[in-house]
mmCIF file of the C-alpha atoms, coordinates in Angstrom:
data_MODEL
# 
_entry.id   MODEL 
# 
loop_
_atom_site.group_PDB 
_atom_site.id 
_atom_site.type_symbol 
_atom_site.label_atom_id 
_atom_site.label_alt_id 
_atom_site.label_comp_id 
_atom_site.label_asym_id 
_atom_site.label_entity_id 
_atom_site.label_seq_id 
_atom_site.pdbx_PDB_ins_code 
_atom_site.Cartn_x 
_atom_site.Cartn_y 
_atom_site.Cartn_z 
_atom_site.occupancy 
_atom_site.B_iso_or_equiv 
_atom_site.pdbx_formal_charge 
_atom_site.auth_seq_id 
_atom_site.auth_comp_id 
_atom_site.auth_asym_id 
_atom_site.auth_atom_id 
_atom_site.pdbx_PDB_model_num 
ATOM 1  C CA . UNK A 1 1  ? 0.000  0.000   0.000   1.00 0.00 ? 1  UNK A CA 1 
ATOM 2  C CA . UNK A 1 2  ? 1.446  3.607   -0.657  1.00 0.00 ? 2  UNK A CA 1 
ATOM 3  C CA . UNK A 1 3  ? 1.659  6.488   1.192   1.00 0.00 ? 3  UNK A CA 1 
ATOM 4  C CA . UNK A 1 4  ? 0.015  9.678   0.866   1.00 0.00 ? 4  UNK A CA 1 
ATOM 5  C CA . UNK A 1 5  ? 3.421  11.147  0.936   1.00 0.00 ? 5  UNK A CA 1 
ATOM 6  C CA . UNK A 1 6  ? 4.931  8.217   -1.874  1.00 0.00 ? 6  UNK A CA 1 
ATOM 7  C CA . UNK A 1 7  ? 1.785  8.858   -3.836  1.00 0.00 ? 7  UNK A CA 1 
ATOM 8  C CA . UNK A 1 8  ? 2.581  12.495  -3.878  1.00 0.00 ? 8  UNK A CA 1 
ATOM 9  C CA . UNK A 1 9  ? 6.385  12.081  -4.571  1.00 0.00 ? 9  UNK A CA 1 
ATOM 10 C CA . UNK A 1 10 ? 5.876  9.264   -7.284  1.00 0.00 ? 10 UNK A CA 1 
ATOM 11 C CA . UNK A 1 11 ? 2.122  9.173   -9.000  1.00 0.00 ? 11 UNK A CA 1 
ATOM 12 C CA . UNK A 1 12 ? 1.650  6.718   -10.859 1.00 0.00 ? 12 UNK A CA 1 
ATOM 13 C CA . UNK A 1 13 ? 1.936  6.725   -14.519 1.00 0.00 ? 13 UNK A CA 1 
ATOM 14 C CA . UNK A 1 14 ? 1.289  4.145   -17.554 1.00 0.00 ? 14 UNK A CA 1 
ATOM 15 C CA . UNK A 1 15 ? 4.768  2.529   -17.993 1.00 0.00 ? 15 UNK A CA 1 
ATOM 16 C CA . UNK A 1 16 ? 4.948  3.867   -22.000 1.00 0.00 ? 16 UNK A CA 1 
ATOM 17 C CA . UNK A 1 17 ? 5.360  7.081   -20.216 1.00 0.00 ? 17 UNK A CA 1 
ATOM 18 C CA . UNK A 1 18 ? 8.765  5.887   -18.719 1.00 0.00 ? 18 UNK A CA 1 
ATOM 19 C CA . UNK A 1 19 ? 9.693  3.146   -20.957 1.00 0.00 ? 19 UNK A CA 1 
ATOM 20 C CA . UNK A 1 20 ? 10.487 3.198   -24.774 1.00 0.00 ? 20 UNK A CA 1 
ATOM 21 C CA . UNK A 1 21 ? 10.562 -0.179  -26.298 1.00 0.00 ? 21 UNK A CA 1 
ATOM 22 C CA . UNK A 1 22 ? 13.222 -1.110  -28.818 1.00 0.00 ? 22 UNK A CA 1 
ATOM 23 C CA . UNK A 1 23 ? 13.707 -3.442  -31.476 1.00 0.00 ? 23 UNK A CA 1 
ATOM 24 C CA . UNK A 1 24 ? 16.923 -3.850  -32.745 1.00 0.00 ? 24 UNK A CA 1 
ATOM 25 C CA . UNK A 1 25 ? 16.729 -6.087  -35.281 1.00 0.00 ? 25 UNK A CA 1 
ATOM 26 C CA . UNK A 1 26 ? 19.498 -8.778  -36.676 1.00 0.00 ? 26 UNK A CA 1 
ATOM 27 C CA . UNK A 1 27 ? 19.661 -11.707 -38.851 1.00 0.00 ? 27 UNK A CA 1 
ATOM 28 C CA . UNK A 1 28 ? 21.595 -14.797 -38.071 1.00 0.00 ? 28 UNK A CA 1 
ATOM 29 C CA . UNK A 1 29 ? 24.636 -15.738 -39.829 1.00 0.00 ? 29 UNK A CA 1 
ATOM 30 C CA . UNK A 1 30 ? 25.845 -19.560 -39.728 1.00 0.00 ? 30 UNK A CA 1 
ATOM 31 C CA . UNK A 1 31 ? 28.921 -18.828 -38.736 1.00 0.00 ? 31 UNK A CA 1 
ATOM 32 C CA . UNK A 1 32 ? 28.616 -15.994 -36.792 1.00 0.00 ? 32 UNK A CA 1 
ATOM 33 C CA . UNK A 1 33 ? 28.658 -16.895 -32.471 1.00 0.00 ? 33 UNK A CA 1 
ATOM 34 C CA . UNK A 1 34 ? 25.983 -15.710 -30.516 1.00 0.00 ? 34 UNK A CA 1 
ATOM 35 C CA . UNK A 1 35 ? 25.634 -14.833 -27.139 1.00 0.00 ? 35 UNK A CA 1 
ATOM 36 C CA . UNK A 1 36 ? 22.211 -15.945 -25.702 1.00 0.00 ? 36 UNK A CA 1 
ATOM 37 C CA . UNK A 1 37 ? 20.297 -15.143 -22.255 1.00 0.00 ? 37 UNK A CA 1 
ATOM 38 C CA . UNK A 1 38 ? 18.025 -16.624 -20.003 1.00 0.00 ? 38 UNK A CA 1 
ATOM 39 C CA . UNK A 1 39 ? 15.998 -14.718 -17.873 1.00 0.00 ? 39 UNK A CA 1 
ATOM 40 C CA . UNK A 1 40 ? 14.815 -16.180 -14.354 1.00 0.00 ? 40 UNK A CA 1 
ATOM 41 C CA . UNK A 1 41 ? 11.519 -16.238 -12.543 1.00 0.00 ? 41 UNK A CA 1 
ATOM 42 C CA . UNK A 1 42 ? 10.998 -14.680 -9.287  1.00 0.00 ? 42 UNK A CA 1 
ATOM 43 C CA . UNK A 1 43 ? 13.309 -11.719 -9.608  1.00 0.00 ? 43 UNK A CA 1 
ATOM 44 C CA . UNK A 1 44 ? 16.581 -13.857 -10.092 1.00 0.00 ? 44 UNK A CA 1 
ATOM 45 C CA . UNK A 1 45 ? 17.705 -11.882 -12.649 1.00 0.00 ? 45 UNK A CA 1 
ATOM 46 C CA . UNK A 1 46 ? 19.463 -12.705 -15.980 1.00 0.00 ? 46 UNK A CA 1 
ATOM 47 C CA . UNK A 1 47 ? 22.169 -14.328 -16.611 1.00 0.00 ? 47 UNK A CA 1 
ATOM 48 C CA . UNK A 1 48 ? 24.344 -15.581 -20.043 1.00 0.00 ? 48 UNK A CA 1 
ATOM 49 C CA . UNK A 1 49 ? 22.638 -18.500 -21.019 1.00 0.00 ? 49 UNK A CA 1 
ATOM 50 C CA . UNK A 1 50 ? 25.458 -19.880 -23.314 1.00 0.00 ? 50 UNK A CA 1 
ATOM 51 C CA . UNK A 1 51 ? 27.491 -19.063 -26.879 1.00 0.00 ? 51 UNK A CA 1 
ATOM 52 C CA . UNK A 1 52 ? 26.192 -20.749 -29.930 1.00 0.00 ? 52 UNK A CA 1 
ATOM 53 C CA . UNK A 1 53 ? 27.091 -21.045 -33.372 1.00 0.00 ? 53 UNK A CA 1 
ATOM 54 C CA . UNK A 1 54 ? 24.258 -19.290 -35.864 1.00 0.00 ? 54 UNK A CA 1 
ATOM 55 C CA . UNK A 1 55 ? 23.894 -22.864 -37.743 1.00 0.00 ? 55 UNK A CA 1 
ATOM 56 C CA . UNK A 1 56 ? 22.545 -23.784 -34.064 1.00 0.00 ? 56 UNK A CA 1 
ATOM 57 C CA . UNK A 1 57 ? 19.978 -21.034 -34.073 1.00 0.00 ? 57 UNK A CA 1 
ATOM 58 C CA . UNK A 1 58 ? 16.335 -21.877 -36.201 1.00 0.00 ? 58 UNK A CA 1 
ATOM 59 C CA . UNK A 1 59 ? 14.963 -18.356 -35.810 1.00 0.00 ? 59 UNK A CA 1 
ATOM 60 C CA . UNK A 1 60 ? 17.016 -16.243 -37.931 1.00 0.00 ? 60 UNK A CA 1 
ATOM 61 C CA . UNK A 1 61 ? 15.394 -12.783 -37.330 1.00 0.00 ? 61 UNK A CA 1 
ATOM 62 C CA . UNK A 1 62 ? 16.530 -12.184 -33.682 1.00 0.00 ? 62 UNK A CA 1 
ATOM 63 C CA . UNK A 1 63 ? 16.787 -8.965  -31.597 1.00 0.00 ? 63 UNK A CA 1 
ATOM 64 C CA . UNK A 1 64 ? 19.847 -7.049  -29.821 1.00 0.00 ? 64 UNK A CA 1 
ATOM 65 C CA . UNK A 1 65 ? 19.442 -6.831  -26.277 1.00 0.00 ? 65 UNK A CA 1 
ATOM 66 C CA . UNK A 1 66 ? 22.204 -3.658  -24.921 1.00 0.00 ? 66 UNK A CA 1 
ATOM 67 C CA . UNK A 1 67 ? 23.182 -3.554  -20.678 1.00 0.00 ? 67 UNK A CA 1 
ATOM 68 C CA . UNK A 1 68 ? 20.742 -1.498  -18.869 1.00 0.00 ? 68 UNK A CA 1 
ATOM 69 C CA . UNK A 1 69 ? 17.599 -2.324  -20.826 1.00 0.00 ? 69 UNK A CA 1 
ATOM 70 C CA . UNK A 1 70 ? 14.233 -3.253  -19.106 1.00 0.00 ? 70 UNK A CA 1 
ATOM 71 C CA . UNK A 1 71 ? 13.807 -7.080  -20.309 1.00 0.00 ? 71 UNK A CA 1 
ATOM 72 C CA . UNK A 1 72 ? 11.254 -9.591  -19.723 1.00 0.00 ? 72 UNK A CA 1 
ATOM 73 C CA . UNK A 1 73 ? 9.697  -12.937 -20.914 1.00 0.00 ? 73 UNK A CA 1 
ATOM 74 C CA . UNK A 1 74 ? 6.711  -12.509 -22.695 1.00 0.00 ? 74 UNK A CA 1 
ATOM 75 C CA . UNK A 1 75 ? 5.749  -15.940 -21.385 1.00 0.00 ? 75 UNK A CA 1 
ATOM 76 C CA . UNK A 1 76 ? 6.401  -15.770 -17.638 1.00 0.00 ? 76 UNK A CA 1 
ATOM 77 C CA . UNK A 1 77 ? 6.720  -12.202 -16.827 1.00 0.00 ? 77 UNK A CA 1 
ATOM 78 C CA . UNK A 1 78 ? 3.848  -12.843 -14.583 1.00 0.00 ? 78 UNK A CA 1 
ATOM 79 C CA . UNK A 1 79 ? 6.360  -14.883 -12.620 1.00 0.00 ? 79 UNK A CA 1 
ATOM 80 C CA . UNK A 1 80 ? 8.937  -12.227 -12.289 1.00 0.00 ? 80 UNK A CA 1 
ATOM 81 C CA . UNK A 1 81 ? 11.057 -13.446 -15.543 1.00 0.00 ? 81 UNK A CA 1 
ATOM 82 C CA . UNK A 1 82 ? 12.127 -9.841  -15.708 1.00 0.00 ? 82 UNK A CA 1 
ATOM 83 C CA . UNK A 1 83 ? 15.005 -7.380  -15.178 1.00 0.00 ? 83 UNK A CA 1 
ATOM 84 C CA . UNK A 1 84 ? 17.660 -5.444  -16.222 1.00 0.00 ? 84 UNK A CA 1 
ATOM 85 C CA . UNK A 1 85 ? 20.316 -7.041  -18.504 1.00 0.00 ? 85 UNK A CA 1 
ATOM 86 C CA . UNK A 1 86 ? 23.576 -6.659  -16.707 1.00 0.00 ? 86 UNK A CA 1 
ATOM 87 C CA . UNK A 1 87 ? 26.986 -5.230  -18.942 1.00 0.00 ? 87 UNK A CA 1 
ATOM 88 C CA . UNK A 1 88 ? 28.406 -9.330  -18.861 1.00 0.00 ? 88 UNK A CA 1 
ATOM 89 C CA . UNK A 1 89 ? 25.029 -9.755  -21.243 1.00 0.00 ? 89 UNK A CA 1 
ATOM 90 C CA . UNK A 1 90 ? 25.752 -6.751  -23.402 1.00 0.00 ? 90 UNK A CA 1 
ATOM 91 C CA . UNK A 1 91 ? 25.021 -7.479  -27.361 1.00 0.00 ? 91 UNK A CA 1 
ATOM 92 C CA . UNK A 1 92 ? 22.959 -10.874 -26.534 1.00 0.00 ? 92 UNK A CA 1 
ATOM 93 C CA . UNK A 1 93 ? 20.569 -12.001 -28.758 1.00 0.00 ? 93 UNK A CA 1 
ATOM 94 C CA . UNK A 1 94 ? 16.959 -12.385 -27.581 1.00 0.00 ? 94 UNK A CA 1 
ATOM 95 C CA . UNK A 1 95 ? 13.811 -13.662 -29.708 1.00 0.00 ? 95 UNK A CA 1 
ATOM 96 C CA . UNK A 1 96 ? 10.876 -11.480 -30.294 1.00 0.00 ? 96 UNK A CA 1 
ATOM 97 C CA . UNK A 1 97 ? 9.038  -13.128 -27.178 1.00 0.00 ? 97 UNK A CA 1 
ATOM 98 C CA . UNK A 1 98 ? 11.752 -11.313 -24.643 1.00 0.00 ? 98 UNK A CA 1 
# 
């Protein structure tokens, strides 16, 4: 429950307000390596999932993800699969359900 005094210091706003989402596409080379994520439920946070070989990868139209974004699971952000990619997870690649 907030405050008066929170409520007055931080009203709440739709999240577009504060937010802008972005898409930075990229296509999948064969030989190219690729770093990939995995984002835990509950607030864990995300970590590097593993480095994989673009012959490995069956979706070829993939996104960027850059350190400091806001990034979630489409599928279990409900279950806290969300948070802020750490600078270790810089330049991962993410599908279009993250």
């Amino acid at each position: 429950m907030m405050t008066a005094a929170i409520a007055t210091a931080y009203p709440m706003v739709p999240l577009g307000r504060l937010l802008t989402r972005q898409k930075e596409e990229v296509f999948i080379q064969e030989l190219e390596s690729y770093a990939r994520i995995t984002i835990r439920m509950n607030g864990q946070g995300i970590t590097l999932k593993d480095y994989v070989l673009g012959s490995q990868i069956g979706t070829k139209k993939q996104f960027i993800a850059r350190s400091g974004q806001l990034v979630l699971s489409r599928i279990d952000a409900r279950n806290g699969a969300f948070g802020i990619l750490p600078d270790e997870c810089d330049n991962a690649i993410i599908t279009g359900n993250f």
